[in-house]
N, C-alpha and C positions, 0 to 999 in steps of 0.2 A: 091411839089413846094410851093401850098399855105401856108404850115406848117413853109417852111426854110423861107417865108415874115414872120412868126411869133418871131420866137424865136429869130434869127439875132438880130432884133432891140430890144428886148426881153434883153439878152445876155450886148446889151453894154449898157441899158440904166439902169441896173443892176450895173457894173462897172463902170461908171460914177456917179451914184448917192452912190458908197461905198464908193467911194474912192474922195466923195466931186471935180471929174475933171469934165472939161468943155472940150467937141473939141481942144477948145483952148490954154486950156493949156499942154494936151500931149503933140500940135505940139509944142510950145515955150519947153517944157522940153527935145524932141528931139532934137530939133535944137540947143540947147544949150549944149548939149555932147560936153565936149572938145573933139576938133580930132586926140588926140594922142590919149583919154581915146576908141575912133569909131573905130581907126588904130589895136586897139588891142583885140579889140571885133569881130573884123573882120576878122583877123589869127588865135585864139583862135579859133573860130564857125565855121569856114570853115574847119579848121586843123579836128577837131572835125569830124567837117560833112563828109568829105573825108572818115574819120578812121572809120567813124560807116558804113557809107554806104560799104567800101571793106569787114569790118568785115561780115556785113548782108549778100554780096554775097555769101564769102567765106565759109561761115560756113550753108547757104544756108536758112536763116532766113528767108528775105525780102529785098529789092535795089527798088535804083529810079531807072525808065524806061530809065530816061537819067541822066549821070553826072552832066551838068547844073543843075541841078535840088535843088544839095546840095547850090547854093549861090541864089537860091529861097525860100528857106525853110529856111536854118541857117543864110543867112544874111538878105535878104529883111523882112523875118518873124518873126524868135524867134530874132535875135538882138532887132529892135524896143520894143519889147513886154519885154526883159530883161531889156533894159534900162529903162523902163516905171518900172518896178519892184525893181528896186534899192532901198536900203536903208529899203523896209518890212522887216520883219520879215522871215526866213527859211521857216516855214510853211505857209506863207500868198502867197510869191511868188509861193510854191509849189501848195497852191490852185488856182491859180489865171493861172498858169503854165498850171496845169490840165484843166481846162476847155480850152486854146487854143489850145496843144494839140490836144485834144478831136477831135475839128472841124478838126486842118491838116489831122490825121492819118483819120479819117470821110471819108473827102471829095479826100485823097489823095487817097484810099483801092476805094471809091463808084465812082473814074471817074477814075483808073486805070491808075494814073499815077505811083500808086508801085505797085511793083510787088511782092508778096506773095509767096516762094516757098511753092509746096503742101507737107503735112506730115513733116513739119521742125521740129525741137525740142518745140518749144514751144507750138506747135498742140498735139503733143505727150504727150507733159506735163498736160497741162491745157484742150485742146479741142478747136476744130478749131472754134465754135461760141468766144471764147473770144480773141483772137490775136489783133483788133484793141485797145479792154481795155485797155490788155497789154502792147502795144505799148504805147500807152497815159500815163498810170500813169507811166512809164520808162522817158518817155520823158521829162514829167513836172519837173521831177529831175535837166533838164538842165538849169533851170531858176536857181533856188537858187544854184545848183553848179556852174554852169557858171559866174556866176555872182561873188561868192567867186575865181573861178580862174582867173578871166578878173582883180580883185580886184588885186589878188598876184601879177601878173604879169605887171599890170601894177605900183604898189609898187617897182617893182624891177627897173623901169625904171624914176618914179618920187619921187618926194619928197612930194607930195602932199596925205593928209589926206584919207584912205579906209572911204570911205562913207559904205558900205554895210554892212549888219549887221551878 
């Protein structure tokens, strides 16, 4: 516990000072998402989160504990953090991707809100000490894709300029 007071404030004040932002100006750069560009980040990363979460059961990977769970995660959490990501660079998002990640699959695996099937493929593959890794650096992928598919799709609906890069 005294470790996670360390690194947390650690972690953002890292982020903040790379990326020259203030508190204050995330929230203004959130709030400022136009809301058709929000409307579609929102069906995109839910749609998403649905699809990966039945995949995960089905094939017997890993799932959330509960369905809600997917517009916890893919909306209230990677949305924000993708939009905050706009307009970097592929790899910059993807490192930047990677470390939130990190903490979800982290803290989602160590208070057992997912649930891990034992002996899945990926255990099989790799070995059951690295599945959280793997999950992470899988996941970080959703920022810079996500972000390019939030971009197409919403190009298909506006006339308005793809900011992402």
């Amino acid at each position: 516990m005294e470790l996670t007071k360390k690194i947390i404030p650690f972690v953002w004040t890292f982020i903040y000072k790379t990326n020259n932002m203030r508190f204050e100006d995330i929230i203004v750069k959130l709030k400022n998402t136009e809301p058709k560009l929000l409307v579609t980040y929102i069906i995109v990363y839910f749609s998403f989160g649905l699809l990966m979460n039945w995949f995960g059961a089905t094939v017997e990977i890993a799932k959330f504990t509960f369905w809600w769970q997917v517009i916890s995660c893919y909306i209230l959490y990677m949305i924000p953090i993708s939009i905050l990501l706009r307009g970097y660079s592929f790899f910059t998002q993807y490192a930047y991707g990677l470390v939130a990640m990190g903490f979800l699959e982290f803290g989602g695996y160590a208070l057992k809100t997912s649930y891990i099937y034992p002996n899945n493929i990926l255990d099989q593959w790799f070995g059951p000490h690295t599945f959280a890794l793997g999950m992470a650096l899988f996941f970080a992928l959703y920022f810079p894709l996500g972000n390019r598919l939030v971009d197409s799709v919403y190009a298909l609906f506006s006339s308005k300029k793809i900011i992402n890069k």
